[in-house]
C-alpha positions as CSV (number, residue, x, y, z in Angstrom):
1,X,29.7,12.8,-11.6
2,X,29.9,16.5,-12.1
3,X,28.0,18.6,-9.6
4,X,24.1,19.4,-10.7
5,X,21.8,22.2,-10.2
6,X,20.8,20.6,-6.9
7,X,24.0,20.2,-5.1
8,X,24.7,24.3,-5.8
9,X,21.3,25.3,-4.6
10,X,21.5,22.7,-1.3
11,X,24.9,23.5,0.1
12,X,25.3,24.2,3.7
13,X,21.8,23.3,4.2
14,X,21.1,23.4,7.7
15,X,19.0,20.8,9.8
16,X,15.4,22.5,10.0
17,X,15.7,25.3,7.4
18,X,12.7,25.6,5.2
19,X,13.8,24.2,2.3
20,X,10.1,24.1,0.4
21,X,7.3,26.4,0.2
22,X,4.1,25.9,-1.6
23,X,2.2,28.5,-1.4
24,X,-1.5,29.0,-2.9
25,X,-1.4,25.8,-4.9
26,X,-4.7,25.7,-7.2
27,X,-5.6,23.1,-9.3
28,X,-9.4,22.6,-11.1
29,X,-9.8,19.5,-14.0
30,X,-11.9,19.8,-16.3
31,X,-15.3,19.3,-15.5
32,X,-15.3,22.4,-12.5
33,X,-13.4,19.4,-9.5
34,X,-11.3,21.6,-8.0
35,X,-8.5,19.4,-6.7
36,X,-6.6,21.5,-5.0
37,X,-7.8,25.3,-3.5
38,X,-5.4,27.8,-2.1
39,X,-3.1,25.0,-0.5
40,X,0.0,26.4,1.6
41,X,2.5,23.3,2.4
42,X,6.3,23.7,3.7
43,X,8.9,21.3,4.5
44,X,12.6,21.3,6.5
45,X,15.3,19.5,6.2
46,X,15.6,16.5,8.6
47,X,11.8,16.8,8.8
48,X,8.9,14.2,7.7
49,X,5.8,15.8,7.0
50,X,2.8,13.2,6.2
51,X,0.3,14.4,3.8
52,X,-3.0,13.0,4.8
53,X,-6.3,13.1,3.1
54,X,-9.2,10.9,2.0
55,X,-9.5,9.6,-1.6
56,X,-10.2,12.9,-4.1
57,X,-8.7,15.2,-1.2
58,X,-5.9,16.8,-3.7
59,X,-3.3,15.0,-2.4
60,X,-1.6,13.1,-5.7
61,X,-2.5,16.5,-7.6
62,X,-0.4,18.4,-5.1
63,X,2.7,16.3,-4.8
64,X,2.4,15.7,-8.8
65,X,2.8,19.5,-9.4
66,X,5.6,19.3,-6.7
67,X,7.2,16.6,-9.2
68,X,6.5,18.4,-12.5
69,X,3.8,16.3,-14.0
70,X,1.1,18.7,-13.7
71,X,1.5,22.6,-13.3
72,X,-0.9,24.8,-11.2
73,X,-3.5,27.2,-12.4
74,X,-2.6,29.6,-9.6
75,X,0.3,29.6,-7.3
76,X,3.8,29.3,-6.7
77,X,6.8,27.2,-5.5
78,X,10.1,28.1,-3.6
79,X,13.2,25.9,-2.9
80,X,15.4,27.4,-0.5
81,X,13.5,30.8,-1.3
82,X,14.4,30.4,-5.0
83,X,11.4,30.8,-6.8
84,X,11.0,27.9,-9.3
85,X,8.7,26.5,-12.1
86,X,8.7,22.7,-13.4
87,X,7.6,22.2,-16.8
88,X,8.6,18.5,-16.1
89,X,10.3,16.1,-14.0
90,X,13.2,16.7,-15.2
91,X,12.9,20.5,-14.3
92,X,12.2,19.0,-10.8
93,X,14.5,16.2,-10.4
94,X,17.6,19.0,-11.6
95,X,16.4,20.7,-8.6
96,X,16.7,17.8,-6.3
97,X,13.2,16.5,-5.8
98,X,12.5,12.7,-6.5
99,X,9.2,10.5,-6.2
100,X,8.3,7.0,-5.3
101,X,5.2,6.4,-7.0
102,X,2.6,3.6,-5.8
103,X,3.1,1.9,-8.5
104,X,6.4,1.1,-9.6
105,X,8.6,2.5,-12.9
106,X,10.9,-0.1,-12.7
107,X,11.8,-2.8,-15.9
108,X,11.7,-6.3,-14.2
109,X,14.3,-7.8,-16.8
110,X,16.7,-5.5,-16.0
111,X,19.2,-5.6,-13.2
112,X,18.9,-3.1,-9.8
113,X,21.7,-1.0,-11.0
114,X,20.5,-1.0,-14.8
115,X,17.4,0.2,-13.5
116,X,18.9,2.7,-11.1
117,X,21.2,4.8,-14.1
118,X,18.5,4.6,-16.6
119,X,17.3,8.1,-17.9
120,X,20.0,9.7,-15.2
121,X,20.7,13.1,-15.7
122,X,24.0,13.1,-15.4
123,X,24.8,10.4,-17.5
124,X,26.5,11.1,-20.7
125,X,26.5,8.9,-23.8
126,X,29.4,6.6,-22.4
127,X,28.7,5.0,-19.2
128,X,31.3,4.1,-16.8
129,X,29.8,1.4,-15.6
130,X,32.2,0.5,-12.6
131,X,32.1,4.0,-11.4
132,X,28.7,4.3,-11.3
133,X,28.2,1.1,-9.5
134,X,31.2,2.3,-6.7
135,X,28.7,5.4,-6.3
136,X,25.8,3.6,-5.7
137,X,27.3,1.1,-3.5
138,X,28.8,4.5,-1.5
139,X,25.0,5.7,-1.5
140,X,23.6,2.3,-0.2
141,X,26.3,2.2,3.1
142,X,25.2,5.8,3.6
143,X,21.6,5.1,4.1
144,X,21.7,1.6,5.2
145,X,20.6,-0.2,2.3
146,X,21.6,-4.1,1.1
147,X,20.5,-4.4,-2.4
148,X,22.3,-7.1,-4.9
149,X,22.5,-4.4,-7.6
150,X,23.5,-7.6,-10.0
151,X,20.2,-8.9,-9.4
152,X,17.4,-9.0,-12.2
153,X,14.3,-6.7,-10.9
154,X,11.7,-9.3,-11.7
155,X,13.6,-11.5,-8.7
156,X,13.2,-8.8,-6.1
157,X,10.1,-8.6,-3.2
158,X,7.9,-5.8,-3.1
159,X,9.8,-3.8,-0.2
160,X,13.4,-4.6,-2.3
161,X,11.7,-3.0,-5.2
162,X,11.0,0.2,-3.3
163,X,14.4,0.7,-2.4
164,X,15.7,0.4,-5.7
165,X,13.1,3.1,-6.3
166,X,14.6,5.3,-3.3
167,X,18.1,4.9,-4.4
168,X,17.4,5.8,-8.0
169,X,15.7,9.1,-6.5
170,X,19.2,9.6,-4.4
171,X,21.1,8.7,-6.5
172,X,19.8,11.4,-9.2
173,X,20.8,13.9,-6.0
174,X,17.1,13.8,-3.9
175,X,17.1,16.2,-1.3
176,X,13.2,16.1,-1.2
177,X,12.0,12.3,-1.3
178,X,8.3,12.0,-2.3
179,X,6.8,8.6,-1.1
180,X,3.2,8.0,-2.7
181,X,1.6,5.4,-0.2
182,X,5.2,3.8,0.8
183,X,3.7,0.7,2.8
184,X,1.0,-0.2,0.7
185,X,2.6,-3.3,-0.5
186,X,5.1,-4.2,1.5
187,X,5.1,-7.0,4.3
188,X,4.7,-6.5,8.3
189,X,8.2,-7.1,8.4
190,X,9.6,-5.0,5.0
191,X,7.2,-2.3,6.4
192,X,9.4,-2.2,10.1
193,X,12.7,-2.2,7.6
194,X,11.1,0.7,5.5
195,X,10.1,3.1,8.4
196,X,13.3,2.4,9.6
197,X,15.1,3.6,6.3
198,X,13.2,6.9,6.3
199,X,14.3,7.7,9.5
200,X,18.0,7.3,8.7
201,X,17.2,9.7,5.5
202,X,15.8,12.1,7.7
203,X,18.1,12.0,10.4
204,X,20.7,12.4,7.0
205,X,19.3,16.1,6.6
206,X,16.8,15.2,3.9
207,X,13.5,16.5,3.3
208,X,10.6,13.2,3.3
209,X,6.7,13.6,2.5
210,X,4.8,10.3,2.8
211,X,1.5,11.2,1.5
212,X,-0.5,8.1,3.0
213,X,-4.9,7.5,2.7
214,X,-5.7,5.0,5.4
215,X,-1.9,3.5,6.8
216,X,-2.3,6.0,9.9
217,X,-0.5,4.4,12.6
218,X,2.5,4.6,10.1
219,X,2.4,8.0,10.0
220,X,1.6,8.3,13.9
221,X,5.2,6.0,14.2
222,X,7.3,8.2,12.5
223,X,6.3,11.7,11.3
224,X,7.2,15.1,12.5
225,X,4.5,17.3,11.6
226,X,1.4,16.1,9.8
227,X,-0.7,18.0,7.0
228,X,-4.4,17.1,6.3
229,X,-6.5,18.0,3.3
230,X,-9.9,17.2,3.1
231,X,-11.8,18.3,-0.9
232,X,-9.0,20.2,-2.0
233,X,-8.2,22.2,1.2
234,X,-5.8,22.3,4.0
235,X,-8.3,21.3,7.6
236,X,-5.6,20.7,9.7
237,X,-1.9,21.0,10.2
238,X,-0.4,19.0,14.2
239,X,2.5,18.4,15.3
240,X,3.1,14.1,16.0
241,X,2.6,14.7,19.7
242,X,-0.1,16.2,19.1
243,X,-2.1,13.6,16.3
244,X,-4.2,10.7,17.6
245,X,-5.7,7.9,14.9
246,X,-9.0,9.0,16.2
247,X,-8.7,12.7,15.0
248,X,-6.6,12.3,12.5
249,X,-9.1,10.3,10.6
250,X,-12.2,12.3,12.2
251,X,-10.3,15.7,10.5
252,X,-9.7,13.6,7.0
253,X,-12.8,12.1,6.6
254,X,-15.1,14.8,8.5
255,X,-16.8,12.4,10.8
256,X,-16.2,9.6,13.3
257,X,-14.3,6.7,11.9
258,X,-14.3,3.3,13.7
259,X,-11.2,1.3,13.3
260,X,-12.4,-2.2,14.1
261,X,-14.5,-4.2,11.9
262,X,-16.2,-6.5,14.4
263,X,-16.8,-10.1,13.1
264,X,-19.9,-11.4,12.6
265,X,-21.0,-15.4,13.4
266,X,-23.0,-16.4,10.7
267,X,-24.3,-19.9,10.2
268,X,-21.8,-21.5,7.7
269,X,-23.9,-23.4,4.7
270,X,-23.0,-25.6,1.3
271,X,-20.0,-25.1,-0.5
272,X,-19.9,-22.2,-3.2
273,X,-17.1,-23.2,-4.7
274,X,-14.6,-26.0,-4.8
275,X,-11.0,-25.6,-6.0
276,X,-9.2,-29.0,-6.7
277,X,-5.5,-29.1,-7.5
278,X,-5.4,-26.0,-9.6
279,X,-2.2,-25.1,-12.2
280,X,-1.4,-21.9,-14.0
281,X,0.8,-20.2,-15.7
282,X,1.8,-16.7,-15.4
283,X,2.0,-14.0,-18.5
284,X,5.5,-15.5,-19.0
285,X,4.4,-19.2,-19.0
286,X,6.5,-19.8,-15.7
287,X,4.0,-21.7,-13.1
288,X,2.2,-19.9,-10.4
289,X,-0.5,-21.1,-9.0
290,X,0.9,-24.9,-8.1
291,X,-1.7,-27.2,-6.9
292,X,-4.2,-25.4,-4.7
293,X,-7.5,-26.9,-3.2
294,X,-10.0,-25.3,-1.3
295,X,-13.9,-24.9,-0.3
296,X,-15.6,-21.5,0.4
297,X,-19.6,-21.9,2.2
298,X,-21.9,-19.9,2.3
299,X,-21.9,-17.2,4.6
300,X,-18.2,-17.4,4.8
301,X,-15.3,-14.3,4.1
302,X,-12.0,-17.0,3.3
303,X,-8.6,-14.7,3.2
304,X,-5.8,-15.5,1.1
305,X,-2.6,-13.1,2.6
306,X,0.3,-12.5,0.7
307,X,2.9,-10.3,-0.6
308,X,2.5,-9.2,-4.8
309,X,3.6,-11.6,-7.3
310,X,2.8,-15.2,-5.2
311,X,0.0,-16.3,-7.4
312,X,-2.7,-14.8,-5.7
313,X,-3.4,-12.7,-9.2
314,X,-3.2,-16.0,-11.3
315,X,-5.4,-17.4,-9.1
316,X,-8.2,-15.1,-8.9
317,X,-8.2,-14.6,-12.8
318,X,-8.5,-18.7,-13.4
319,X,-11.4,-18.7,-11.1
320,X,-13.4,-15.6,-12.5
321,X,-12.2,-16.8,-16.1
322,X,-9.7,-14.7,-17.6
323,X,-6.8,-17.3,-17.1
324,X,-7.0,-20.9,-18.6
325,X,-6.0,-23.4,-16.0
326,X,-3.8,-26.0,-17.2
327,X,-5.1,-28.6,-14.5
328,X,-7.3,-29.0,-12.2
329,X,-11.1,-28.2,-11.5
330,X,-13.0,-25.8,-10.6
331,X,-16.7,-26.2,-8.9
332,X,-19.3,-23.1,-8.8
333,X,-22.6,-23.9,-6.7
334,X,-22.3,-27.7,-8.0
335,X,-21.3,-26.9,-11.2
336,X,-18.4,-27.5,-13.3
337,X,-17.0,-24.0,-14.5
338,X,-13.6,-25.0,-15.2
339,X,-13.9,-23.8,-18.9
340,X,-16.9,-21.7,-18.5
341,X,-16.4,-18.2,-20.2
342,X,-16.7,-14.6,-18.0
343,X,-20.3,-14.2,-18.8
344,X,-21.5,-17.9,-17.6
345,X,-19.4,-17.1,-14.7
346,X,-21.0,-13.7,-13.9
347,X,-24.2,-14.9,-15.1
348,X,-24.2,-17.9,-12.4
349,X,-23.5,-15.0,-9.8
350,X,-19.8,-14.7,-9.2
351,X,-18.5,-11.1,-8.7
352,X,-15.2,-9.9,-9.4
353,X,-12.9,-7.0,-8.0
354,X,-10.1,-6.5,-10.2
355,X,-6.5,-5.5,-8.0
356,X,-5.9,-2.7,-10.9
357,X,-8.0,0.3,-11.6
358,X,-7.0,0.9,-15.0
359,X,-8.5,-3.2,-15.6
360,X,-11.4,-2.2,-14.0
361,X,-12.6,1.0,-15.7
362,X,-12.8,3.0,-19.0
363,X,-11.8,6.1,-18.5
364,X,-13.2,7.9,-21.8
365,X,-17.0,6.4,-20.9
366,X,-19.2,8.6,-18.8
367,X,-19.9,6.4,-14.9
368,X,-23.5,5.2,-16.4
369,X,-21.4,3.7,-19.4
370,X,-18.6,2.2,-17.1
371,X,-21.9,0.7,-14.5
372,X,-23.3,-0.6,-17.3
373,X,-20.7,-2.7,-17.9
374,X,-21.4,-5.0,-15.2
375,X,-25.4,-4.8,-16.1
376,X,-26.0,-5.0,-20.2
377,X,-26.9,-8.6,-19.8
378,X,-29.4,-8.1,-17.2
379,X,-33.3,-8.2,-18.0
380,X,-34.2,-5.4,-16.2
381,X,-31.4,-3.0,-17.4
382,X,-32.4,-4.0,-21.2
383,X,-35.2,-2.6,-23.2
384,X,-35.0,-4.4,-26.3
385,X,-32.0,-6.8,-27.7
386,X,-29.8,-3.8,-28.7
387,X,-30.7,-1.2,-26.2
388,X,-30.1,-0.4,-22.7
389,X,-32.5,1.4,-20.2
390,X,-30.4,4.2,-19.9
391,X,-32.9,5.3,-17.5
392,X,-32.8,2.7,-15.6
393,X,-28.9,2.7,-15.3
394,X,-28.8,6.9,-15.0
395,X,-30.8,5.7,-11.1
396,X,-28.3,2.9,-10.9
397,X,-25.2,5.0,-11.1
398,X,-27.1,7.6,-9.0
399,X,-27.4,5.3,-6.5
400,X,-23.5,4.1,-6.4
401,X,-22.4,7.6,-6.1
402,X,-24.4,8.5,-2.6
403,X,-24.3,4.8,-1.2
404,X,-20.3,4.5,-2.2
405,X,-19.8,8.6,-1.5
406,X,-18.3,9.2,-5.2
407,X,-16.4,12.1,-5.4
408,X,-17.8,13.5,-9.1
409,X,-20.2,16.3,-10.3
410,X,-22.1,14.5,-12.1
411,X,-23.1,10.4,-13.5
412,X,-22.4,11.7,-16.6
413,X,-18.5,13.0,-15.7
414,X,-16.1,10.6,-17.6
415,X,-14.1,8.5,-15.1
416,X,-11.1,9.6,-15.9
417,X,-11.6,12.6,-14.4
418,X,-11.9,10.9,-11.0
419,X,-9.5,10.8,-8.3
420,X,-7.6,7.3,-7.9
421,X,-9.2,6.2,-4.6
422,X,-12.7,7.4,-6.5
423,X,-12.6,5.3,-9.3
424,X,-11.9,2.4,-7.0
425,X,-15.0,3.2,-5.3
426,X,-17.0,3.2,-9.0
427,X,-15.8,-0.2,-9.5
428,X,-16.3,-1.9,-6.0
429,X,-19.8,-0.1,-6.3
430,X,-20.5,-1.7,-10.2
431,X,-20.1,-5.2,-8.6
432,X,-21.3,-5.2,-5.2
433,X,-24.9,-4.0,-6.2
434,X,-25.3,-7.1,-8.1
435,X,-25.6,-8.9,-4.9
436,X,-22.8,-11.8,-6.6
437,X,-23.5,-14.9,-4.5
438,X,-20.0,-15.4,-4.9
439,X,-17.3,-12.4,-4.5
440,X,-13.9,-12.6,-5.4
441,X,-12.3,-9.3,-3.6
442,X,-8.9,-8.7,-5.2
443,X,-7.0,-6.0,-2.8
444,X,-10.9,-4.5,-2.5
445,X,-9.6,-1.6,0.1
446,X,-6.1,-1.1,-2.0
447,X,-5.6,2.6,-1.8
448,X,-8.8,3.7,-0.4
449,X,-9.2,6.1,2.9
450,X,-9.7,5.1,6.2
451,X,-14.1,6.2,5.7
452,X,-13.8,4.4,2.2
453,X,-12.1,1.1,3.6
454,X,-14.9,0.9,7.0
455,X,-17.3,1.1,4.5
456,X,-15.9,-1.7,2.5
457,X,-15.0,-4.1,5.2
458,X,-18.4,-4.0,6.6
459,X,-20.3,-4.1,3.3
460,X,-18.5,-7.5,3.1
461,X,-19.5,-8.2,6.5
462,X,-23.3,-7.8,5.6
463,X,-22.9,-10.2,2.5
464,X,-21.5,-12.7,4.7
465,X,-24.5,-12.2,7.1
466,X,-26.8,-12.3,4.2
467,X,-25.4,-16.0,3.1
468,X,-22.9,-14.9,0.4
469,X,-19.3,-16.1,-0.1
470,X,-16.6,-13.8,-0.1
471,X,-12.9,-14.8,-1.1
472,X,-10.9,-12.2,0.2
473,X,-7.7,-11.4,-1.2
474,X,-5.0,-9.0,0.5
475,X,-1.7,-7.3,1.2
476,X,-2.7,-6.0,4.1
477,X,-3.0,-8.4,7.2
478,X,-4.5,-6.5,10.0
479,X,-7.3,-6.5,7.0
480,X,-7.5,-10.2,6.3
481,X,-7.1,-11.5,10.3
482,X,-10.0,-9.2,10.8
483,X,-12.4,-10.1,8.1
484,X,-11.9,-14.0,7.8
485,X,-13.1,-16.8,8.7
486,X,-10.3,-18.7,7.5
487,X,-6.7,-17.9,6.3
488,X,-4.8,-19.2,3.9
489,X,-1.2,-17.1,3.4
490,X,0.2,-17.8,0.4
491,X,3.8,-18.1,-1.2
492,X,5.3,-18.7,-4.9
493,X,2.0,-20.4,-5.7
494,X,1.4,-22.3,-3.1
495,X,-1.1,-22.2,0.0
496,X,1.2,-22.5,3.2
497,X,-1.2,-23.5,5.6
498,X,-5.1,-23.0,6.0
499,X,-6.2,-22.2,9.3
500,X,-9.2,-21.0,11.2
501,X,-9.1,-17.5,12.7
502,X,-8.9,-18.9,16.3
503,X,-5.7,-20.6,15.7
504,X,-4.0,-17.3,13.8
505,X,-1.3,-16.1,15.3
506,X,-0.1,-12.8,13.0
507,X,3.5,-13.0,13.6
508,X,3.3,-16.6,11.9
509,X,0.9,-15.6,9.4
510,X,3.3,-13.0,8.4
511,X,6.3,-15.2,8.4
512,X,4.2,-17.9,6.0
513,X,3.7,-15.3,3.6
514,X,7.5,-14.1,3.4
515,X,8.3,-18.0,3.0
516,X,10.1,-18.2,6.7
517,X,7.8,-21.3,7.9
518,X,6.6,-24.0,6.0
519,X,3.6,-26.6,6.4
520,X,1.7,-28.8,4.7
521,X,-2.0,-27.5,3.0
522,X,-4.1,-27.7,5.8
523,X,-7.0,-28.4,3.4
């Protein structure tokens, strides 16, 4: 390969030399939110600096300037003391910065190394394959990494996938490695492997930012200096020794935050719902949910912990109606609702919190039009056959932004103009005012801060107390073991195991859910 922008502009770097400044980033959307006000941010080589902040604290918009996918309305950005402007990613990748996003860029049906050259810079019309792939394999020894780079993207777990997405940064010549909630997916043990990687980079003279919401002890384990933002301002810039999970969370969130959600006894009534060897098929007919059966009770929260793409998403879509089983039965308060449409289902009082925002909103309607969603076929939100009490749902909406702590001007602000972690909150706020007697929580706290996620976990608590069922799906662990009242990990469509919470132990938990032990359904 012949030698880029980067390489010229990074030689000789030294091992803590500066080699980014931001200085007097300023961001405002349309609307008047001002994402990001007067922000100064610096990074050295060898160095991780964490990027903390609640959900709507500027965060994403700061690191996506960084990356050229938005540009600032005032300030400016140095590499190495070169002053520099990005009209794209490509302006910044040429100058060595890469990005892992949350969510990622990666084509499943094609291999790791396929997916590691594609839309390379470097790369000229004819590709030496063989070369290429003796460069990457040099990269991977460097760093540490084992990937099959033969292997199809689609086979690959969630923390495999995440290093295909590192090594395509590196491999495009990253000297500045953006990681946009790094451990959000990723099991206890890929998390341990992944914290270890970023070490090795850093200790490699690269510059890391993890920019992280509610994972703090990650960022207590391994970063050097940490950065928080709180609405669009810098609060608070500390050294590791000098960071502690309580203040770190008090400075994000501005307040107290109480890491343990204390479990409530409640007295356990009649099933809700009844699962009886259930099948499904995933988007590419190939089965994933293979013969589970299960009972939820009142006043229960039932966890089901596992890593993306076990079945856990087929599942929860058969049972709120959006899949078609192709066996088995499902039972709703007594009822047969195996081929019952979404409405019945809602209309019976099951509640649904879709894993994906963009499933759960529309961005282009105002939040009265996206709460209505979840309320057009309800009496008291209806004036006539064909119109809604706008009224009516103008309070409603009202109501979700103080009681949920929306970040947005106004009910009538379109959602798209909310933060990430925001529009979460819209859509856990849409369903949980209904008061479902069932709730299906899909990854309900996925992506949320560490203020957002306590309230959450402990507005599940109180519909637990109140008699409700709660089926409880999650990546993260700590979240399920300390929630449920019984766990069921699964893997490749398949319940491992369902236990009570007095017999969890997490280490085997964890190891169910990465396939390492095997038992029989516990059921």
């Amino acid at each position: 390969m012949s030698t880029t922008e980067a390489d010229i502009l990074f030689k000789d770097v030294k091992k803590g030399e500066i080699i980014l400044e931001m200085r007097g980033i300023t961001k405002i959307y349309p609307g008047g939110v001002v994402a990001n006000d007067h922000i100064d941010f610096d990074l050295r080589a060898g160095e991780i600096h964490a990027l903390l902040g609640e959900n709507g604290a500027g965060k994403t918009t700061l690191m996506n300037i960084l990356y050229g996918l938005l540009r600032p309305d005032e300030g400016e950005i140095y590499i190495r003391g070169r002053k520099v402007e990005f009209k794209s990613p490509l302006d910044a990748i040429r100058m060595g910065i890469g990005m892992v996003h949350q969510h990622r860029k990666l084509i499943p049906a094609h291999t790791v190394l396929e997916n590691i050259v594609l839309g390379h810079p470097k790369v000229g019309k004819i590709l030496n394959l063989h070369e290429i792939e003796r460069e990457v394999k040099e990269l991977c020894e460097k760093y540490g990494f084992k990937l099959d780079l033969h292997a199809k993207v689609w086979q690959l777990s969630a923390g495999e996938k995440q290093m295909v997405e590192i090594v395509k940064a590196l491999y495009r010549g990253a000297r500045i490695l953006i990681l946009d909630e790094p451990t959000s997916e990723l099991t206890p043990v890929e998390t341990e492997k992944f914290l270890e990687s970023i070490k090795v980079m850093a200790e490699k003279g690269l510059g890391i930012v993890p920019f992280v919401t509610h994972k703090l002890p990650i960022v207590l384990s391994v970063a050097d200096r940490i950065t928080i933002l709180r609405r669009g301002k810098v609060v608070a810039r500390m050294s590791r020794e000098e960071a502690t999970m309580v203040n770190l969370a008090k400075r994000m969130v501005g307040r107290e935050v109480l890491f343990r959600t204390v479990r409530v006894k409640t007295k356990i009534g009649e099933p809700i719902l009844e699962v009886r060897d259930l099948h499904a098929l995933n988007d590419r007919g190939v089965p994933a949910v293979r013969g589970i059966s299960f009972v939820i009770r009142e006043g229960e929260i039932f966890g089901i912990a596992g890593v993306t793409g076990n079945g856990q998403q087929e599942l929860a879509e058969v049972l709120i109606g959006l899949r078609k089983p192709i066996k088995g039965k499902i039972i709703f308060r007594g009822r047969d609702i195996t081929n019952a449409s979404i409405l019945e289902r809602w209309k019976l009082g099951m509640g649904y919190i879709p894993p994906e925002r963009e499933f759960g909103a529309i961005k282009d309607f105002t939040l009265v039009e996206n709460i209505a969603m979840n309320y057009y076929f309800d009496e008291k939100f209806v004036k006539s056959k064909f119109l809604l009490d706008y009224d009516k749902l103008r309070e409603l909406a009202m109501k979700a932004i103080s009681e949920f702590n929306i970040m947005a001007p106004g009910v009538d602000t379109k959602a798209g103009h909310l933060s990430g972690g925001n529009l979460q909150k819209l859509i856990l706020a849409r369903v949980m005012m209904r008061r479902p007697k069932l709730l299906i929580a899909n990854l309900p706290t996925h992506g949320l801060d560490v203020g957002a996620t306590e309230f959450v976990r402990n507005k599940l608590m109180e519909y637990k107390k109140e008699g409700a069922a709660v089926l409880l799906i999650s990546e993260d662990l700590d979240e399920v073991l300390s929630l449920s009242d019984r766990v069921a990990p699964i893997y490749e469509g398949r319940f491992v195991s369902i236990l009570p919470i007095e017999m969890v132990k997490k280490e085997e938990i964890g190891a169910m859910m990465a396939g390492a032990i095997s038992e029989g359904v516990a059921e």
